[in-house]
N, C-alpha and C positions, 0 to 999 in steps of 0.2 A: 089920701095918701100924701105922704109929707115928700116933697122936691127934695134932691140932695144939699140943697142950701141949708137946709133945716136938718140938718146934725148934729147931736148931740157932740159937743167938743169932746167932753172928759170922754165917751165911750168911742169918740173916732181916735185919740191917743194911744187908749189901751192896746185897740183892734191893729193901728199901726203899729204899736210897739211890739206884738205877739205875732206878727206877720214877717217884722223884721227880723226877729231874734229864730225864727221857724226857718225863715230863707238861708238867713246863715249860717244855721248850725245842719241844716238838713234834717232825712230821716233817719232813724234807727237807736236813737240813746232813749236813756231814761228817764222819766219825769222830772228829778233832782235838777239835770241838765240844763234842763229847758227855762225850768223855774230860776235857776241862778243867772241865763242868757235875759232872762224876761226883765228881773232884778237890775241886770246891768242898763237894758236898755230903757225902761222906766227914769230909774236916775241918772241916764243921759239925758233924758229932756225934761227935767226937772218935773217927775211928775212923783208926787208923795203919796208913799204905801207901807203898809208894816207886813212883815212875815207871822205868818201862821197864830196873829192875834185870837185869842178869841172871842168869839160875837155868839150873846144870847139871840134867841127867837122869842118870837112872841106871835100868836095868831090872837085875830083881834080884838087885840089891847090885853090878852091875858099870855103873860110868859111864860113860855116853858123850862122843864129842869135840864133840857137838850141843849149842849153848849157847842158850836160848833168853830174848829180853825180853819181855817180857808191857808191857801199854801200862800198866799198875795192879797190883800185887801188896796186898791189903790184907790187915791183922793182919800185916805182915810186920815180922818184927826190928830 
């Protein structure tokens, strides 16, 4: 079992950034909401993602025709 010294950085970002934007806006809105709070707070601390890119699949090593966009991809290229 990995100690908490051994955290992955990029996913302790994210997870702080989704915690932050979740504290602040509370509950009860809509996905849209949240995604755009998430958006804000990502590029508050310079962390780089694209909205609702899309990204093939592939199982292994052969890709499929199934394309999918994610609402955030972050650390992406």
């Amino acid at each position: 079992m990995k100690d908490s010294n051994d955290r992955d950085p990029e996913t302790y970002a994210i997870i702080s950034a989704t915690f932050e934007a979740q504290r602040t806006l509370g509950t009860g809105f809509l996905e849209p909401v949240y995604q755009e709070a998430l958006a804000i707070e990502l590029a508050e601390r310079d962390i780089v993602f694209r909205r609702e890119c899309e990204l093939g699949i592939e199982y292994q090593g052969c890709p499929w025709a199934v394309v999918i966009a994610p609402a955030l991809s972050a650390f992406a290229a």
